[in-house]
KOLVEXPA-717742 format. One record per residue (C-alpha): residue number from 1; y, z, x; residue in three letters. Coordinates in nm, 3 decimals. Layout:
BEGIN
nr->NUM v->Y w->Z u->X rest->ALA;
...
This chain:
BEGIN
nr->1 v->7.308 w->7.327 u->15.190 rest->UNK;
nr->2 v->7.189 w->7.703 u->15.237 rest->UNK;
nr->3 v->6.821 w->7.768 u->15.187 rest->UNK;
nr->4 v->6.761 w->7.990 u->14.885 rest->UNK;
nr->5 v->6.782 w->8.324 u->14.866 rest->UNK;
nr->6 v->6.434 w->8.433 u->14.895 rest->UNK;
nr->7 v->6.384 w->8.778 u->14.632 rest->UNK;
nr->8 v->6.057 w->8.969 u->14.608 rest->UNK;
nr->9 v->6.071 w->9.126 u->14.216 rest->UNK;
nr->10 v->5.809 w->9.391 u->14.167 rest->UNK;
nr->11 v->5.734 w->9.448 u->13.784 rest->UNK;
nr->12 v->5.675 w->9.117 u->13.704 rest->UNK;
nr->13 v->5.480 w->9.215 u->13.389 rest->UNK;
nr->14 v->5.702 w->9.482 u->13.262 rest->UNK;
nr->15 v->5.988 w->9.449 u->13.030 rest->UNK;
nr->16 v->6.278 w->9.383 u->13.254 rest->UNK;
nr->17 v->6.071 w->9.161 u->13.510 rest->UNK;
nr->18 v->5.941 w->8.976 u->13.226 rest->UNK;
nr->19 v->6.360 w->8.934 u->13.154 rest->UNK;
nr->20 v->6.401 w->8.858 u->13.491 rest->UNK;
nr->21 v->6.132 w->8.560 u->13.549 rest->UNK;
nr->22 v->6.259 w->8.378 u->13.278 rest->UNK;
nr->23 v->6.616 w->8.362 u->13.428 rest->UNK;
nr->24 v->6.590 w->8.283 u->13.765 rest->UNK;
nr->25 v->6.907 w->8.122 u->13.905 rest->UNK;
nr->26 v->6.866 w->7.758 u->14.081 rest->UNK;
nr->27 v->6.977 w->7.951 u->14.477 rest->UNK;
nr->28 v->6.705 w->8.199 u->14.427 rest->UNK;
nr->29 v->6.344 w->8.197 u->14.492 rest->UNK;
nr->30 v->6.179 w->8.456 u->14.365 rest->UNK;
nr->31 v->5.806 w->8.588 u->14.446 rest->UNK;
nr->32 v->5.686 w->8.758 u->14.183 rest->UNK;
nr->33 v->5.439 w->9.040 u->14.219 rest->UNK;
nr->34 v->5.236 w->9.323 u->13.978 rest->UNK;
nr->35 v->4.918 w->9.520 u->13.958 rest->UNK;
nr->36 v->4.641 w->9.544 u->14.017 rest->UNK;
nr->37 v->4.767 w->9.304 u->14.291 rest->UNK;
nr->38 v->5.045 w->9.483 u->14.423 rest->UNK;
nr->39 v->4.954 w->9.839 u->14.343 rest->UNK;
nr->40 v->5.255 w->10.078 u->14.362 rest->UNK;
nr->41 v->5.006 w->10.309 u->14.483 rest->UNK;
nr->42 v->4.876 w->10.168 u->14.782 rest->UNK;
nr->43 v->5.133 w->10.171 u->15.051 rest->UNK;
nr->44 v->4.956 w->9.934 u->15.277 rest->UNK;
nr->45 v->4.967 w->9.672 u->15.026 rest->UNK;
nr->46 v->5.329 w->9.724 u->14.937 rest->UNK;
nr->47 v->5.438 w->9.697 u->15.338 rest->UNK;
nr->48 v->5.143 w->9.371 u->15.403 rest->UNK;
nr->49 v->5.335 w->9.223 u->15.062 rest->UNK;
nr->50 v->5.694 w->9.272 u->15.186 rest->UNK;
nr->51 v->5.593 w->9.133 u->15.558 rest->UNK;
nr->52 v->5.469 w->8.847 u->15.399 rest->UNK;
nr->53 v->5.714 w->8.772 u->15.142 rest->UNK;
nr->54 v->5.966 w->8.815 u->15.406 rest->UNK;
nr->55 v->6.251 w->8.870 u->15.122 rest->UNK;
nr->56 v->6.649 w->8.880 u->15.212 rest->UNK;
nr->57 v->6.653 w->9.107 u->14.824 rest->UNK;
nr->58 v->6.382 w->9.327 u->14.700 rest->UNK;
nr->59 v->6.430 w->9.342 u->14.325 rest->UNK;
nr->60 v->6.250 w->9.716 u->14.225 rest->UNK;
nr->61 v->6.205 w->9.745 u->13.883 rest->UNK;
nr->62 v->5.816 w->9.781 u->13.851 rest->UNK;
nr->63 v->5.808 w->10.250 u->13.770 rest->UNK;
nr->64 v->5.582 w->10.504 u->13.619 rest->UNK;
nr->65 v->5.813 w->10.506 u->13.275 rest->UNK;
nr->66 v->5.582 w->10.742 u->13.053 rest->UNK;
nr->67 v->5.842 w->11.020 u->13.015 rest->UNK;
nr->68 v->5.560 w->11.294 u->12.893 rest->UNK;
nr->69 v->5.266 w->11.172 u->13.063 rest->UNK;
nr->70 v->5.471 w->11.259 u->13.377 rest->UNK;
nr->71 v->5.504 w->11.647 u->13.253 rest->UNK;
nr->72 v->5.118 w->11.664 u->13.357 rest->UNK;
nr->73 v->5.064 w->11.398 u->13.633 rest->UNK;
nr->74 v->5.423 w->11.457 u->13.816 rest->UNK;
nr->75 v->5.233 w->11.398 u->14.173 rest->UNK;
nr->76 v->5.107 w->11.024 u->14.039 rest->UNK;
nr->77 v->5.460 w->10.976 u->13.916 rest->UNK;
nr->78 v->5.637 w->11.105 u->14.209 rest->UNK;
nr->79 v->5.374 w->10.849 u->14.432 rest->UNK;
nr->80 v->5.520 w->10.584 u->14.192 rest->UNK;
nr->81 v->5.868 w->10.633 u->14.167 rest->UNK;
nr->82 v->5.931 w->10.817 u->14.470 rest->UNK;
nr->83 v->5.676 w->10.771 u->14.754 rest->UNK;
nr->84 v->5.652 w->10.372 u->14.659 rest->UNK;
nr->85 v->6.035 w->10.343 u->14.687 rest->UNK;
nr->86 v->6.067 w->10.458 u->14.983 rest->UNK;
nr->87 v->5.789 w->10.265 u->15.178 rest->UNK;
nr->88 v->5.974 w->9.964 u->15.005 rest->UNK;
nr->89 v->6.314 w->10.051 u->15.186 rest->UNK;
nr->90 v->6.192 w->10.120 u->15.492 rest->UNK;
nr->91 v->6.014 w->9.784 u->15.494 rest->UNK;
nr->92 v->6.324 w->9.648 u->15.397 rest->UNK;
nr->93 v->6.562 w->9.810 u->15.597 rest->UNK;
nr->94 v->6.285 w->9.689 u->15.869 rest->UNK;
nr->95 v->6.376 w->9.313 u->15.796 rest->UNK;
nr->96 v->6.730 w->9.372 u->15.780 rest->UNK;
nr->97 v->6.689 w->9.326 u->15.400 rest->UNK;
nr->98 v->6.890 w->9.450 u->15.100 rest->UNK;
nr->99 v->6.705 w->9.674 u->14.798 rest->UNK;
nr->100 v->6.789 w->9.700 u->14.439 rest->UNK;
nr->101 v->6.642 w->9.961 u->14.268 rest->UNK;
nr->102 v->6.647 w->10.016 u->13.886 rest->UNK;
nr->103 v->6.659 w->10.399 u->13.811 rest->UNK;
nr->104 v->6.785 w->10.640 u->13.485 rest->UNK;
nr->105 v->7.012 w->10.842 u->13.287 rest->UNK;
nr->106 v->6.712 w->11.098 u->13.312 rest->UNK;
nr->107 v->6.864 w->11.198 u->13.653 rest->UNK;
nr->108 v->7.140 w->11.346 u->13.453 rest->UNK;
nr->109 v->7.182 w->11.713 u->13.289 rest->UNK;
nr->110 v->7.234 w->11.589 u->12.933 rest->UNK;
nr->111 v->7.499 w->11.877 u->12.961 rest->UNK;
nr->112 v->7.819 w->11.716 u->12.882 rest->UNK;
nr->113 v->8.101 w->11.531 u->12.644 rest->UNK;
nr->114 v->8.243 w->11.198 u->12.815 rest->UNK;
nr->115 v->7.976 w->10.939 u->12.997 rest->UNK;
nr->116 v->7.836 w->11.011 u->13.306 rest->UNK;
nr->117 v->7.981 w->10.823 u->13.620 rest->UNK;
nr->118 v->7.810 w->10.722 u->13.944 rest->UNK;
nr->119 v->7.953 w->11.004 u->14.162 rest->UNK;
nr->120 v->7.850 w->11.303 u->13.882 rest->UNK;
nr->121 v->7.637 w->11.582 u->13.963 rest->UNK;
nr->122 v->7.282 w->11.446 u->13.935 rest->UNK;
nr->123 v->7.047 w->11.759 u->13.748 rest->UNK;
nr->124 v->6.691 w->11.646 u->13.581 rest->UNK;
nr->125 v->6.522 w->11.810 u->13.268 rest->UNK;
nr->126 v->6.202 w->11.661 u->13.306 rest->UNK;
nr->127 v->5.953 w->11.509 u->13.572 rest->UNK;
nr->128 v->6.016 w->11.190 u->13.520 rest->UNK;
nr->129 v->6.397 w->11.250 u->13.627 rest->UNK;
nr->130 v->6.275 w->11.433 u->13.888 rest->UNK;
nr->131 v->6.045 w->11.138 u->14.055 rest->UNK;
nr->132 v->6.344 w->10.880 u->13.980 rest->UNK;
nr->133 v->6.590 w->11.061 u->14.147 rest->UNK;
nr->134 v->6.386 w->11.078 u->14.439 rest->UNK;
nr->135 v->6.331 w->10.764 u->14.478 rest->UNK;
nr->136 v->6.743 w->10.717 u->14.419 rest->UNK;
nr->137 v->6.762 w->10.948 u->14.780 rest->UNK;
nr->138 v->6.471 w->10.754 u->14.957 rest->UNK;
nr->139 v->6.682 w->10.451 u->14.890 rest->UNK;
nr->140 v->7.005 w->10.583 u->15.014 rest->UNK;
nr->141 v->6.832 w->10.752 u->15.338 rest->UNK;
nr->142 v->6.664 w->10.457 u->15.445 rest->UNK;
nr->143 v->6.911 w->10.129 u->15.343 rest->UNK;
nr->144 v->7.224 w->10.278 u->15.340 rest->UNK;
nr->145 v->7.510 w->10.071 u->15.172 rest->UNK;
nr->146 v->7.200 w->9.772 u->15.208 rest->UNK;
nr->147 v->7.051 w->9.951 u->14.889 rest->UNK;
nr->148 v->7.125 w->9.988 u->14.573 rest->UNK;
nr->149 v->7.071 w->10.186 u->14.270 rest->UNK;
nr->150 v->7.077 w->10.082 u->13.916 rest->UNK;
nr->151 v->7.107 w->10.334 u->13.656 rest->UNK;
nr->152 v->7.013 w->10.228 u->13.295 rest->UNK;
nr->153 v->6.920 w->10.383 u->12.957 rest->UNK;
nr->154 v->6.731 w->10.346 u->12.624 rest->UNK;
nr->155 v->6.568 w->9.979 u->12.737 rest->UNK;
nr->156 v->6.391 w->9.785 u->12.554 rest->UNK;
nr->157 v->6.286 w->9.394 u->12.596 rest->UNK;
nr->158 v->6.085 w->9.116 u->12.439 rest->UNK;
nr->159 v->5.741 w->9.260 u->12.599 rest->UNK;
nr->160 v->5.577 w->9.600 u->12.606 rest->UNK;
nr->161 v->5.644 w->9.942 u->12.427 rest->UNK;
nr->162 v->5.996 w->10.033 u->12.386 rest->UNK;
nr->163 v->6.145 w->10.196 u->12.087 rest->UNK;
nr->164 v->6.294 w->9.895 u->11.923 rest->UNK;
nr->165 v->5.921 w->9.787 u->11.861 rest->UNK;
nr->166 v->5.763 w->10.137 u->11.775 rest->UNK;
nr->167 v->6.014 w->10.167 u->11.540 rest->UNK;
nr->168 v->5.919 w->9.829 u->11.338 rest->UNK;
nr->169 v->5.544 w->9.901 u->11.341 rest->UNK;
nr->170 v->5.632 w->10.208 u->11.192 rest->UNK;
nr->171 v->5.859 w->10.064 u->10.918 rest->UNK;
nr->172 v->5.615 w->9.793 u->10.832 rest->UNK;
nr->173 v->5.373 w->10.106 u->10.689 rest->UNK;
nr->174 v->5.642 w->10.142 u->10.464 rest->UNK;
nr->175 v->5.658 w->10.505 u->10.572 rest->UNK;
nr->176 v->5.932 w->10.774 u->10.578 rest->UNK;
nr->177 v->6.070 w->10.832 u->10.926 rest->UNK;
nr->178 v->6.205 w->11.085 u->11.071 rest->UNK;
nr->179 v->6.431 w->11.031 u->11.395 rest->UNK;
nr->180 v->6.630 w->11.271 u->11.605 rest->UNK;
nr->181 v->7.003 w->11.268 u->11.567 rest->UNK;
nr->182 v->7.117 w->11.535 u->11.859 rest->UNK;
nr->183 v->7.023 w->11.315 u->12.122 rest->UNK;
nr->184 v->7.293 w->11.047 u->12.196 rest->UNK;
nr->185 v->7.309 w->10.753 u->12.453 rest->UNK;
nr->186 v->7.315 w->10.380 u->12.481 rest->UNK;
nr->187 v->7.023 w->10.096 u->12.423 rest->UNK;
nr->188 v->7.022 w->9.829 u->12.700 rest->UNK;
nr->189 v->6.831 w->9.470 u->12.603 rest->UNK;
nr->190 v->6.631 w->9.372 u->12.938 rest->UNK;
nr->191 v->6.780 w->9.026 u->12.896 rest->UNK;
nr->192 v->7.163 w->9.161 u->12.974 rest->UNK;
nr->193 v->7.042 w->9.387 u->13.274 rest->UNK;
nr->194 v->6.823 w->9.091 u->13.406 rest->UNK;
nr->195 v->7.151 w->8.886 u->13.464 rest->UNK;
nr->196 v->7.315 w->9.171 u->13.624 rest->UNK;
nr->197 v->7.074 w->9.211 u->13.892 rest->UNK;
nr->198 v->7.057 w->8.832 u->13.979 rest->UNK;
nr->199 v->7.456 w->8.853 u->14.046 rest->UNK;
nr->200 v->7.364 w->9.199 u->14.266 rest->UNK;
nr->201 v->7.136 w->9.008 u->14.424 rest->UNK;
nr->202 v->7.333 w->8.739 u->14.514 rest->UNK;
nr->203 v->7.666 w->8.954 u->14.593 rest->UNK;
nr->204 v->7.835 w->9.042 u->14.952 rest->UNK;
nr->205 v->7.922 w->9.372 u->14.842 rest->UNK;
nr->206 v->7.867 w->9.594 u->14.613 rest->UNK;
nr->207 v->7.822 w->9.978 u->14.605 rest->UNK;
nr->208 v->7.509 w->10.207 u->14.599 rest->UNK;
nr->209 v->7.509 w->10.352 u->14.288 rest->UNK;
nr->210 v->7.612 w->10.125 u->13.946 rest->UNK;
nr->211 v->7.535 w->10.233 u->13.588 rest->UNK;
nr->212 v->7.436 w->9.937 u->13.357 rest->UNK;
nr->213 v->7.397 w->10.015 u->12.933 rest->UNK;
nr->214 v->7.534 w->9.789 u->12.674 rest->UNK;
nr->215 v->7.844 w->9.900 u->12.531 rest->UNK;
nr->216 v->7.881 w->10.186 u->12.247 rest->UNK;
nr->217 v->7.722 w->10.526 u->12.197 rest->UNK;
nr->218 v->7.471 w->10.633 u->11.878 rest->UNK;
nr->219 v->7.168 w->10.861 u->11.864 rest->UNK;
nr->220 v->6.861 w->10.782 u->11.845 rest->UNK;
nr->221 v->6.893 w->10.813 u->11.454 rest->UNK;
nr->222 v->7.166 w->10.551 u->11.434 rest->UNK;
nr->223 v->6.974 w->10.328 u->11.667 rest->UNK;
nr->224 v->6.639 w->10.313 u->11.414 rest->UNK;
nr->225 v->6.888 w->10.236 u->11.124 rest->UNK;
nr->226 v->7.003 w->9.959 u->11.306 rest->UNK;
nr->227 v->6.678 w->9.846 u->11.373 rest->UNK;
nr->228 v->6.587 w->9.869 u->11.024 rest->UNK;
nr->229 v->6.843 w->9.654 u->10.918 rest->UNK;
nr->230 v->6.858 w->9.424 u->11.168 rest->UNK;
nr->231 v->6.466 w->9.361 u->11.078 rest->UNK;
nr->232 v->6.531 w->9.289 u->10.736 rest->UNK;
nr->233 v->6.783 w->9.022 u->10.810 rest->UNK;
nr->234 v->6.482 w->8.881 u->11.013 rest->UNK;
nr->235 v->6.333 w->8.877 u->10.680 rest->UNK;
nr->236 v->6.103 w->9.147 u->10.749 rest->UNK;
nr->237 v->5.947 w->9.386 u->10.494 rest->UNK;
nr->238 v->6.102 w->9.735 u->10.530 rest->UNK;
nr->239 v->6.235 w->9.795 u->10.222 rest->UNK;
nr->240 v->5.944 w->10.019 u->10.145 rest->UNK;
nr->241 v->6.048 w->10.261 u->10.479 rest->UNK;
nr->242 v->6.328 w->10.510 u->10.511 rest->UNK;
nr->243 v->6.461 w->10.670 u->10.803 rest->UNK;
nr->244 v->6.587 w->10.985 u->10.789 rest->UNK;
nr->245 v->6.773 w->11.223 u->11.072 rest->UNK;
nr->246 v->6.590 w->11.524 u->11.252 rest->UNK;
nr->247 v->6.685 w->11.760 u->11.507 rest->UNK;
nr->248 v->6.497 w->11.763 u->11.809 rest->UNK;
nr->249 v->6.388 w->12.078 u->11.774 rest->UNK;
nr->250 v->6.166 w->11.950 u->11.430 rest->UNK;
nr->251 v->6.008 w->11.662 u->11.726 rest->UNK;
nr->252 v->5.944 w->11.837 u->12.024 rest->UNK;
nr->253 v->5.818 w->11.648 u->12.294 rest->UNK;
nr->254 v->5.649 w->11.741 u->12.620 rest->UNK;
nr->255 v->5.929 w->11.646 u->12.836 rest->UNK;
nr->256 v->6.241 w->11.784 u->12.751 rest->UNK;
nr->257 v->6.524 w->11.505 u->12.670 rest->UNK;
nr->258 v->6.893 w->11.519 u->12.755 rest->UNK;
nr->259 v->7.084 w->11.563 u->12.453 rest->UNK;
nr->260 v->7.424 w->11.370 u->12.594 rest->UNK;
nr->261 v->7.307 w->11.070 u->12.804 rest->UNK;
nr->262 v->7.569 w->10.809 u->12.762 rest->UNK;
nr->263 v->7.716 w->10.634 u->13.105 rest->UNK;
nr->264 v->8.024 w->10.499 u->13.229 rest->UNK;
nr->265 v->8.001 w->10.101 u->13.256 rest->UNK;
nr->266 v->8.039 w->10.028 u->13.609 rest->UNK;
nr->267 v->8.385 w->9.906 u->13.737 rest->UNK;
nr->268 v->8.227 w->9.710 u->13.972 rest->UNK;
nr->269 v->8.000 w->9.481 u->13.767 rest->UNK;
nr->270 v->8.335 w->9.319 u->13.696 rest->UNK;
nr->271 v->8.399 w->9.190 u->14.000 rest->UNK;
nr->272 v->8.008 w->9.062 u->13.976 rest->UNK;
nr->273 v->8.169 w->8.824 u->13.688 rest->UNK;
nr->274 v->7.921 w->9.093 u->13.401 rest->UNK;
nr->275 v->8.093 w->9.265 u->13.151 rest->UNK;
nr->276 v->7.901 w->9.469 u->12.848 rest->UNK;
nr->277 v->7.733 w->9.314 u->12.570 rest->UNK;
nr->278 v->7.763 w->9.563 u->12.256 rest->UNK;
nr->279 v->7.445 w->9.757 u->12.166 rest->UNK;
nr->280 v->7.439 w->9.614 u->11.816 rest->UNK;
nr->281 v->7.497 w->9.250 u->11.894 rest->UNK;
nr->282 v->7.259 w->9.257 u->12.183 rest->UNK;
nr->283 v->7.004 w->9.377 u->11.928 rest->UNK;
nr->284 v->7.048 w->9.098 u->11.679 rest->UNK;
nr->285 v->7.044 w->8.874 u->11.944 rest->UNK;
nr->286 v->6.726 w->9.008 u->12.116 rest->UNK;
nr->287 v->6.485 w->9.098 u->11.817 rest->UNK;
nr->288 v->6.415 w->8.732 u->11.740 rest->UNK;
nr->289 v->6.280 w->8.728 u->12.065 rest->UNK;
nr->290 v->6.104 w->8.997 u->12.032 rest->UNK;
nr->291 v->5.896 w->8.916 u->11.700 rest->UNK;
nr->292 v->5.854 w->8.567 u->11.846 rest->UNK;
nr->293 v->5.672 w->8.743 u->12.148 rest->UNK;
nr->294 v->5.470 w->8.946 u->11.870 rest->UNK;
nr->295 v->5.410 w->8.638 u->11.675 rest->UNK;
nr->296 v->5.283 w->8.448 u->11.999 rest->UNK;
nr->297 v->4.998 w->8.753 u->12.028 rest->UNK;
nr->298 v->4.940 w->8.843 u->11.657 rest->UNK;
């Protein structure tokens, strides 16, 4: 019998390594790490971590993810995102290790009409595309076709802040919402993307760049409506809330947003044995899970 397959996941606490710890296949075992432990920052603790986990798969999915705060701290970002990645590789391409690394539709224009594939011109609006795709090019100059890059949008899981649960605290005031419409992408529940990295993880090949989103494309607008009904057939009460469409001009934001975000499914996650869940179905099936996580802390 081969030994396990031994996987260092950073971002234990965060929504997709929470996702990730609670599916860990039988042939893997899987070190877990976060801060203040592991600090992203520190890149003496990141290489002492890796040369004691001694992983065959780094799993990279702890990242600075506050989109605006990175508008005025873009050189703590960039150490997170960037700097951090890239002491990561080389550790791993050190050990002979592979990398996955879970990156962004950020990295992308927003210019455009039919979803973005892997090989597209890359072109951030904002900082915190910026610091992502560096770390995409500190993966690629360090591990080669032993890393790889995982590009994702609109997440959301059981833990944290994400928009699915912004969107129900706001409801529950029973107040009038207004949600841009001109922005348009995908939603991706943690718990679908988790599974797709373990069968990365455990694959012989695969290539360096893959996009991951569940299936369909809506705005931002259409995904609160959805959320708004799909939390009143979890017997919520909304009824008292409306949500109604903006442009994005009415909600500006620090960090400018791509308005056209939506990516092409990788071809190659079939021969990984995933195929896409669709956006709507993957939110009834993950919102139980997330009020149970609220109800666990209320």
């Amino acid at each position: 019998m081969n030994p396990p397959q031994r996987i260092l996941l950073t971002g234990r606490n965060g929504q997709l390594g929470t996702e990730c710890g609670l599916i860990i296949p039988a042939e893997c075992e899987v070190i877990a790490v976060d801060f203040p432990e592991f600090d992203l920052a520190d890149a003496d603790v990141l290489a002492k971590t890796v040369r004691d986990v001694q992983p065959d798969m780094l799993l990279h999915t702890a990242a600075w993810t506050a989109v605006d705060k990175a508008e005025e701290h873009e050189a703590e970002a960039f150490a997170i995102n960037a700097t951090a990645t890239e002491v990561l590789a080389s550790c791993m391409a050190a050990l002979g290790g592979r990398m996955v690394y879970v990156s962004t539709d950020y990295v992308f224009s927003g210019e455009g009409d039919v979803p973005w594939r892997e090989d597209d011109a890359v072109a951030p609006l904002n900082a915190y595309g910026r610091t992502k795709l560096a770390g995409e090019q500190a993966m690629a100059a360090h591990l080669g076709d032993r890393g790889h890059v995982v590009r994702t949008s609109w997440l959301y899981g059981r833990c944290g802040a994400n928009f699915v649960r912004t969107m129900l605290n706001l409801m529950s005031s029973g107040r009038a919402l207004k949600v841009v419409e001109d922005q348009v992408g995908s939603p991706t529940w943690a718990g679908g993307l988790a599974h797709a990295l373990f069968a990365l993880a455990r694959a012989s090949d695969a290539p360096p760049i893959l996009h991951f989103t569940d299936e369909g494309i809506v705005s931002w607008f259409d995904f609160a409506v959805a959320i708004r009904d799909c939390g009143l057939d979890n017997g919520l009460a909304l009824e008292d809330s409306s949500v109604n469409a903006c442009s994005g001009s009415e909600y500006p934001t620090p960090a400018a947003r791509p308005s056209w975000s939506p990516m092409h499914f990788s071809n190659a996650w079939d021969d990984l044995g995933i195929s896409p869940s669709n956006w709507k179905q993957a939110l009834h099936e993950a919102l139980p899970l997330l009020l149970q996580e609220d109800a666990k802390t209320a």
